[in-house]
RODO-2510 file (C-alpha; in nm, 4 decimals, decimal comma):
residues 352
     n   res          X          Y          Z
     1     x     5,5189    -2,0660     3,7274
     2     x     5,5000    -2,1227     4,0731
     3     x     5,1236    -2,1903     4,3003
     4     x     5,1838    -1,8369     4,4848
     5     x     5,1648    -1,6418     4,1508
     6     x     4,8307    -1,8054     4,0705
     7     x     4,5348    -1,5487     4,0245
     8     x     4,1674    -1,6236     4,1118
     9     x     3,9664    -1,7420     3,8026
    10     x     3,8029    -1,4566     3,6339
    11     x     3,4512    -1,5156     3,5425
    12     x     3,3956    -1,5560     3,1436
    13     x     3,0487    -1,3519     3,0610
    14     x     2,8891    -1,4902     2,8033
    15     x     2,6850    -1,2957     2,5301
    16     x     2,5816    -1,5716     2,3333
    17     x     2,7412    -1,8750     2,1653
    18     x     3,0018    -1,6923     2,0039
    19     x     3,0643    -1,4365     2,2575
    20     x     3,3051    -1,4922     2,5211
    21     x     3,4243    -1,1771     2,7259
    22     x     3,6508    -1,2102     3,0489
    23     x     3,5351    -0,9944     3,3327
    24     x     3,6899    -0,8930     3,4714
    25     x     4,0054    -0,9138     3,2178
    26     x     4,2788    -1,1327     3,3496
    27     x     4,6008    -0,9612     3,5354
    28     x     4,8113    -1,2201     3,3570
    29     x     4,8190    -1,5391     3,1205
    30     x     4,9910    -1,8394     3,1815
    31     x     5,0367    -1,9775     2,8430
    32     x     5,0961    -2,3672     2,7714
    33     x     5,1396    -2,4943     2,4274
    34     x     5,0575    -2,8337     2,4024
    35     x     5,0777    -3,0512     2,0713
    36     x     4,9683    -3,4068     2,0288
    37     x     5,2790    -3,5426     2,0216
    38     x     5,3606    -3,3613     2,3371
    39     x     5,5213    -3,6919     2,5200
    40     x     5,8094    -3,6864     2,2231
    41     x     5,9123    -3,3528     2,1507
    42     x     5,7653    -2,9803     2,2848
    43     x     5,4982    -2,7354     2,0595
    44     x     5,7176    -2,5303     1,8165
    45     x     5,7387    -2,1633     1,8138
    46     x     6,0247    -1,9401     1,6729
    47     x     6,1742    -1,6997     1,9614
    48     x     6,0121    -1,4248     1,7292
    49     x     5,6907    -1,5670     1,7635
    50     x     5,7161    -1,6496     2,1077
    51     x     5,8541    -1,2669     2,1728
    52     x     5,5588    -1,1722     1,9344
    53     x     5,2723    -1,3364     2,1520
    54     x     5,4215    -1,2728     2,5059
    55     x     5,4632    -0,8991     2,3693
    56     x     5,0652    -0,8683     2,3242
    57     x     4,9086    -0,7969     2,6907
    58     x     5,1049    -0,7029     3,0394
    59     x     5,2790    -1,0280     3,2390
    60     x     5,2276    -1,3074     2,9132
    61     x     5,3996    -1,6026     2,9653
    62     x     5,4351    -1,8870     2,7760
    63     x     5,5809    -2,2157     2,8134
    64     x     5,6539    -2,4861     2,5373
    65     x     5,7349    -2,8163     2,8000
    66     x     5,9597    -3,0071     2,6137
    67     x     5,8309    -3,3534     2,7498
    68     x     5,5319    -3,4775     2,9234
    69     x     5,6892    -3,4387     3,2476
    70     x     5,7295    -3,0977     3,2138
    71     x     5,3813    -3,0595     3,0775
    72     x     5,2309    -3,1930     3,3524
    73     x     5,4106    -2,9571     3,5933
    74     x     5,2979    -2,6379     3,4241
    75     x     4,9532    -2,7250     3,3065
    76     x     4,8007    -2,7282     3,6729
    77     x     4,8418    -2,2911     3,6493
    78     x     4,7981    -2,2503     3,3176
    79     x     4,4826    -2,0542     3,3006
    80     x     4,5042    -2,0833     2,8530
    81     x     4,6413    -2,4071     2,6434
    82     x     4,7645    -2,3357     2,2866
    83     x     4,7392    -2,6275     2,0227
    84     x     4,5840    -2,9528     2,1608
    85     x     4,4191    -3,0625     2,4677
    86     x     4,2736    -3,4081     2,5853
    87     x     4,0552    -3,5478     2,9075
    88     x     4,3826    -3,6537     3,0926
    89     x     4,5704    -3,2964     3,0107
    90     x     4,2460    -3,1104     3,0613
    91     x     4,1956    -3,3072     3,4296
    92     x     4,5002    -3,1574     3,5619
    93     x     4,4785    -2,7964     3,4108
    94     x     4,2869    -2,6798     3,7134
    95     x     4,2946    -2,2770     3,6270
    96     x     4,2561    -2,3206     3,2621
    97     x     3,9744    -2,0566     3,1242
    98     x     4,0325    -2,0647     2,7293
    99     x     4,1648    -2,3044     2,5265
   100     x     4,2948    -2,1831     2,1907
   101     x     4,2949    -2,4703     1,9685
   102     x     4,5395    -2,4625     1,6533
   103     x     4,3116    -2,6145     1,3903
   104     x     4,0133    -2,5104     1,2239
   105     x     3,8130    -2,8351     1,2071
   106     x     3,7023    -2,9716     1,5826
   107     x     3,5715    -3,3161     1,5252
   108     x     3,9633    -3,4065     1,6670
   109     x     3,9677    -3,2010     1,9496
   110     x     3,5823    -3,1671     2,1371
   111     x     3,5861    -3,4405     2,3765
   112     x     3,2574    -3,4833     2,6135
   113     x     3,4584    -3,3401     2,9477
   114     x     3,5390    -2,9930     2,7462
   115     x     3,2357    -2,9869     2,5683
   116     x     3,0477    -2,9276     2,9026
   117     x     3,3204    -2,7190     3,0691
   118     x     3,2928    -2,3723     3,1511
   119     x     3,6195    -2,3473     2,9176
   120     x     3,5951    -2,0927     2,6422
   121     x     3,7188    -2,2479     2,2653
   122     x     3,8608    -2,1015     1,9943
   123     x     3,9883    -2,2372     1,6801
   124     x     4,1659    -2,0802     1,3506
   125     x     3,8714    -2,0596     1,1439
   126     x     3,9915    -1,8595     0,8450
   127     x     4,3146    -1,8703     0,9006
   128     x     4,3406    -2,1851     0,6450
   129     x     4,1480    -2,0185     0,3856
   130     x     4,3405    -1,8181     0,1450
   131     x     4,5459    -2,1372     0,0551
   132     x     4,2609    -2,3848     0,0778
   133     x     4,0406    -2,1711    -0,1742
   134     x     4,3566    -2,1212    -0,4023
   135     x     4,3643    -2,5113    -0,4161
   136     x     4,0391    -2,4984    -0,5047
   137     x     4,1032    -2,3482    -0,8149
   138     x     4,3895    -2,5535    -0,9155
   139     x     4,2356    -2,8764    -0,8707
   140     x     3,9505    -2,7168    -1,0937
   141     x     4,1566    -2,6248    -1,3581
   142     x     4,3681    -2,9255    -1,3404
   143     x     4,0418    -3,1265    -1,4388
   144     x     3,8533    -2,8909    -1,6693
   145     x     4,1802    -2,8182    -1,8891
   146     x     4,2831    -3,1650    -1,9363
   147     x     4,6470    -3,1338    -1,6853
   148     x     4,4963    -3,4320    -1,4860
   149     x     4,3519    -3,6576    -1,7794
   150     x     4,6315    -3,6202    -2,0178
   151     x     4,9490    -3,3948    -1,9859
   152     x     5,0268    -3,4585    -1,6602
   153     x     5,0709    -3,8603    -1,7197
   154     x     5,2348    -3,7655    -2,0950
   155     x     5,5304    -3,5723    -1,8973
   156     x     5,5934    -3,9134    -1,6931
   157     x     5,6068    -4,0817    -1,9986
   158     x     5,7915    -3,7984    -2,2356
   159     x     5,5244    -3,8012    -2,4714
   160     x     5,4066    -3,4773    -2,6461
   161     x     5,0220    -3,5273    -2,7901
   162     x     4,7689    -3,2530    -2,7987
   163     x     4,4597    -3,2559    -2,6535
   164     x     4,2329    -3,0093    -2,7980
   165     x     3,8854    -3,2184    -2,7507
   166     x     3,7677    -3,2816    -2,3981
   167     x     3,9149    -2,8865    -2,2554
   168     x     3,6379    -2,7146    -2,0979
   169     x     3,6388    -2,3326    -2,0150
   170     x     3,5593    -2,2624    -1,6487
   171     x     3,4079    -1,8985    -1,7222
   172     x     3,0355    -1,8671    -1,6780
   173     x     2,9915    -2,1700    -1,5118
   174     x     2,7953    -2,2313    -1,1907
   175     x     2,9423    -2,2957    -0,8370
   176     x     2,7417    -2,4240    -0,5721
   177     x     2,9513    -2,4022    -0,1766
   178     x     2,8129    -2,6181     0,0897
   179     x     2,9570    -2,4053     0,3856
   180     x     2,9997    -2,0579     0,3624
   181     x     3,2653    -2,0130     0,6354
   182     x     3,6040    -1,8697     0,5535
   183     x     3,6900    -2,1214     0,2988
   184     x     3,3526    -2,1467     0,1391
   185     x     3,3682    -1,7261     0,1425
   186     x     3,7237    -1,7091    -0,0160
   187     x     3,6151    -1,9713    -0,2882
   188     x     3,3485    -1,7601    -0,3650
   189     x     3,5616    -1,4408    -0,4274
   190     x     3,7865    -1,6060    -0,6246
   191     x     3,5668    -1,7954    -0,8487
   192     x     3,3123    -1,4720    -0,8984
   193     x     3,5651    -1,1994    -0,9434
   194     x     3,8286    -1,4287    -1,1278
   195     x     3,5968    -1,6325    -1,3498
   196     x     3,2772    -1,4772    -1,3590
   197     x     3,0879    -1,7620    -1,2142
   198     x     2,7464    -1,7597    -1,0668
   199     x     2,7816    -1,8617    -0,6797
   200     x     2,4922    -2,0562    -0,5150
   201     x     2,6166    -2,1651    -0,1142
   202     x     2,4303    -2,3081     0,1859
   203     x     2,4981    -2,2844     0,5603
   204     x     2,3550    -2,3706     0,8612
   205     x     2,4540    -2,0653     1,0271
   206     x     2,2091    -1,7258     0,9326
   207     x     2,4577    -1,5213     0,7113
   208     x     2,3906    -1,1964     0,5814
   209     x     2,4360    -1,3010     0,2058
   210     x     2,7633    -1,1855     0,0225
   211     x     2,7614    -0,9854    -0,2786
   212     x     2,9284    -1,1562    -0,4846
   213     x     2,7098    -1,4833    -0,3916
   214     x     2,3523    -1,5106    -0,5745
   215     x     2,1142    -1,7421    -0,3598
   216     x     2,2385    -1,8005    -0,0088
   217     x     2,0233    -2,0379     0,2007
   218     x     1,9731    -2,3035     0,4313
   219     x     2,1210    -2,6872     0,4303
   220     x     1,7551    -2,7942     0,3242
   221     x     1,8333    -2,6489    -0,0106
   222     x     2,1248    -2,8377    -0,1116
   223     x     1,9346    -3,1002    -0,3708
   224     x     1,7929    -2,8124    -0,5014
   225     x     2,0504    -2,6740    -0,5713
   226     x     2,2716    -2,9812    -0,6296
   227     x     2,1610    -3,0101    -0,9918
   228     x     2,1947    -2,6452    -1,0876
   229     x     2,5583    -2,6374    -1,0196
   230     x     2,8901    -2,7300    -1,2453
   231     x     3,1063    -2,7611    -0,9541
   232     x     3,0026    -2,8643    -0,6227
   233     x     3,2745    -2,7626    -0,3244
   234     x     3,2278    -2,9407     0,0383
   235     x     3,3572    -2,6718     0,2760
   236     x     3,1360    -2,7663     0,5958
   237     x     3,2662    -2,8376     0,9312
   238     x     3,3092    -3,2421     1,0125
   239     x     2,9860    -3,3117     1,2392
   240     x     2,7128    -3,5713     1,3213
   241     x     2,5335    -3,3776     1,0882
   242     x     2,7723    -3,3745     0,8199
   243     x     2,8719    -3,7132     0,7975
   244     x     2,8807    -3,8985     0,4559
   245     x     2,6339    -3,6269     0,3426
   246     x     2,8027    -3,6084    -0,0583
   247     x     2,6639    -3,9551    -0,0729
   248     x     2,4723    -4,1475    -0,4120
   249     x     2,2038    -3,9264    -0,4029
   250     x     2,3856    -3,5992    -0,4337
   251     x     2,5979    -3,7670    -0,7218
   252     x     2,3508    -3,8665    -0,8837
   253     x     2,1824    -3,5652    -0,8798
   254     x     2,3995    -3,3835    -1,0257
   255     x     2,4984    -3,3105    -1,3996
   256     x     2,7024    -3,5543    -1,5516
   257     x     2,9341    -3,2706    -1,6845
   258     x     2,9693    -3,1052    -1,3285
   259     x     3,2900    -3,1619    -1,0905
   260     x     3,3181    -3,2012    -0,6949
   261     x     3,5512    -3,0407    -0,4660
   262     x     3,6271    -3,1801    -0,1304
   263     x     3,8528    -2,9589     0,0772
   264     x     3,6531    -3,0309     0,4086
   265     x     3,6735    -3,3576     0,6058
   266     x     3,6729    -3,7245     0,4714
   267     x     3,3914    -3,8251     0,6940
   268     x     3,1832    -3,5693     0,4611
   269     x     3,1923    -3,8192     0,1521
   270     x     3,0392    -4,1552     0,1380
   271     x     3,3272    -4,2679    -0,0865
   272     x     3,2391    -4,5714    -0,2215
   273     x     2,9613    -4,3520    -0,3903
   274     x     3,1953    -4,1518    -0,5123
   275     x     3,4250    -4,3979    -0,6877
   276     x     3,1157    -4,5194    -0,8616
   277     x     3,0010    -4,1287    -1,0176
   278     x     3,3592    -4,1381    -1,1572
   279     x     3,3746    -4,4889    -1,3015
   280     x     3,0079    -4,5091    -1,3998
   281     x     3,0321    -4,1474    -1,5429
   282     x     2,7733    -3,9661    -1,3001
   283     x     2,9862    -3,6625    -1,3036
   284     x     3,2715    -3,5203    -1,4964
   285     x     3,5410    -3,5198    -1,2352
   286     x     3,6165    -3,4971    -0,8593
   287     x     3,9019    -3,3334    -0,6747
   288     x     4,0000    -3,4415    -0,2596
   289     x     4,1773    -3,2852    -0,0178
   290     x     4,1037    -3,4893     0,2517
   291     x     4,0007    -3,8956     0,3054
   292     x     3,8666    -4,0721     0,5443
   293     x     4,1650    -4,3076     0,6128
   294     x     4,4836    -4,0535     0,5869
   295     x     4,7374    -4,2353     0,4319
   296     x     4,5188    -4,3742     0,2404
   297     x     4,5861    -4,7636     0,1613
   298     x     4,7523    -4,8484    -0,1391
   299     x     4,4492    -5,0784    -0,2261
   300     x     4,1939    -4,7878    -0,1769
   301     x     3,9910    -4,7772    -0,5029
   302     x     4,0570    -4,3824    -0,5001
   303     x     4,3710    -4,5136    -0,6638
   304     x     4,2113    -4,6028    -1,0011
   305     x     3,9672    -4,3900    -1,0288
   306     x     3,9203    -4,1773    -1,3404
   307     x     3,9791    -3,7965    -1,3569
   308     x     4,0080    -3,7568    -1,0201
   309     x     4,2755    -3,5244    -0,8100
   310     x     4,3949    -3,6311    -0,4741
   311     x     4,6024    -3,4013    -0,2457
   312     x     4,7465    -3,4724     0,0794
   313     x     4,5630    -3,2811     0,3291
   314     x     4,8053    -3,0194     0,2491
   315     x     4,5591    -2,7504     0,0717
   316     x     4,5862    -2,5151     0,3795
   317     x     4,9605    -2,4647     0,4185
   318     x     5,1771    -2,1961     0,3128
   319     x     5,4595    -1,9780     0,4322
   320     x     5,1482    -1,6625     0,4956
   321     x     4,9447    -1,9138     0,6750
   322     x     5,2570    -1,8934     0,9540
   323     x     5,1870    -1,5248     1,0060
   324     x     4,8057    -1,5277     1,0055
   325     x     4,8627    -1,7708     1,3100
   326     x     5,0267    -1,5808     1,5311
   327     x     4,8606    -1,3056     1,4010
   328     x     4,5577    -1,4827     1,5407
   329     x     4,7101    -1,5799     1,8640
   330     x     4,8900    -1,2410     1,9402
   331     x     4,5229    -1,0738     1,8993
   332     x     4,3344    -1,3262     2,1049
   333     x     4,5984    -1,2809     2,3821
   334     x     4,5626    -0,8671     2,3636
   335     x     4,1679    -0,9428     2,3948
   336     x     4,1630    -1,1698     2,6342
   337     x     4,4134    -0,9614     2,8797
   338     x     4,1799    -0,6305     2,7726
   339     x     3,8687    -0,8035     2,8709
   340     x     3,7266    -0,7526     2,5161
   341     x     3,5389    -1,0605     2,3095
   342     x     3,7886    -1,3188     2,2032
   343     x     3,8350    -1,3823     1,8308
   344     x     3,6809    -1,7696     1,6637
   345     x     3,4639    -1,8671     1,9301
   346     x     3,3559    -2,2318     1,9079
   347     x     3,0085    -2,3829     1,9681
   348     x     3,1146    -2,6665     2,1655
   349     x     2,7777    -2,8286     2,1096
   350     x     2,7839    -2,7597     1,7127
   351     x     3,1128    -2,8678     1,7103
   352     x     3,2297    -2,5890     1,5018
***
């Protein structure tokens, strides 16, 4: 990319918070994917996918610098950053107009000099869904039919006992979502259409209410609706707001026979409250995707806690999840190029 190619920054109109239009629409992109780890190896894209993107609008190019040196000669025309950005990186990309970030959650990645940029964010919202909610399920019915409890550690030990006591049927029961974003939403399908359950959700954002959800409403709702639920499932973004919010009082609130579901953020769970509901027997059960401290310490009192399912941040990942990606990416480029409103728009000052 060289300074005389460089085009005049298009003006970004925008609609409304999650509105972002470029008009008028861009003659070209200049693509940089950036990761984190950017100063040890470069952002990694098939030659597919990188034929897939660049095939999306007129004159797409995109570079993956394989060192920092090489990021810091391109970034000063790129007018769009794939994957992550910083205050340093952000300082020298002079042109840049949208920054399409390759998570969903944002805590990470919304620093104080792009929050009050003129830069346009978008994220993969949905994208991690499908997987996350099928997780969801597993952990569920890992707990409520006794695989976490007792024939799980029996295979270790090549011991064959039947359990026919403490096996509970999920059917009927009661789920209550905190977030009804794509992950909350797919949960919901899955455990309404494929278990019959009764769906109660809230979300800070007005939502026209789902059909197959029964009582929709705001984040002032949750303790009433905390103890009307068997399974409770944190799917809210990671903010100021949202910090430690599935703390004592929610647990205790709750019926002792219920489970929780964390497939959101650490920062959501107050967890030494949560080691105490599973070793004082406030609730049933608890399943985590995510902890504050990731590894989490071989000390951590997680470790020895009773009926309780840990994962490895790992719930969102699949072979499909690959293709919804740069499905993503490969429409956000066509928009942006066609001047029409980009997909996942962030509210930098939600944070999600």
């Amino acid at each position: 990319m060289s300074a005389a190619a460089a085009v005049p920054a298009a003006p970004v109109l925008i609609a409304s918070d999650r509105i972002a239009i470029f008009d008028p629409p861009p003659t070209r992109a200049r693509i940089v994917a950036c990761t984190a780890a950017s100063v040890v190896g470069p952002a990694r894209y098939t030659p597919a996918e990188v034929a897939q993107i660049t095939a999306a609008g007129k004159d797409i190019q995109l570079t993956l610098p394989k060192n920092a040196d090489e990021l810091n000669k391109v970034l000063p025309e790129a007018d769009v950053v794939f994957g992550s950005l910083n205050a340093e990186w952000l300082a020298k990309a002079k042109s840049l107009r949208w920054f399409q970030a390759t998570e969903a959650g944002m805590e990470r990645i919304l620093f104080p000099e792009l929050i009050n940029s003129n830069i346009v964010v978008t994220n993969m919202a949905r994208m991690f869904a499908p997987a996350i909610s099928e997780t969801v399920i597993g952990m569920l019915l890992a707990l409520t039919r006794g695989l976490k409890s007792y024939y799980f550690p029996q295979f270790q030990k090549h011991v064959f006992n039947s359990e026919r006591t403490h096996l509970v049927e999920v059917e009927g029961m009661t789920m209550g979502i905190v977030g009804m974003g794509g992950i909350g939403q797919a949960t919901a399908t899955h455990a309404h259409y494929g278990f019959n359950m009764k769906i109660l959700a809230t979300d800070a954002k007005p939502l026209a209410k789902p059909i197959f959800v029964d009582t929709l409403r705001d984040p002032g709702w949750l303790m009433d609706m905390v103890p009307q639920v068997d399974i409770l499932v944190s799917a809210a973004p990671s903010t100021k707001v949202t910090e430690s919010m599935f703390n004592e009082k929610v647990f205790r609130a709750m019926k002792k026979t219920a489970y929780f579901i964390n497939v959101s953020r650490g920062a959501l769970l107050d967890e030494a409250a949560l080691v105490r509901a599973l070793k004082e027997g406030w609730i049933a059960g608890a399943a985590l995707d995510a902890t504050r401290d990731e590894p989490m310490a071989p000390t951590h009192p997680f470790w020895d806690c009773p009926n309780l399912v840990l994962t490895c941040h790992s719930a969102g990942f699949s072979p499909q999840r690959q293709l919804r990606f740069i499905g993503l990416l490969c429409e956000n480029v066509r928009r942006y190029t066609s001047g029409l409103p980009l997909m996942n728009v962030v509210d930098k000052q939600r944070g999600y």
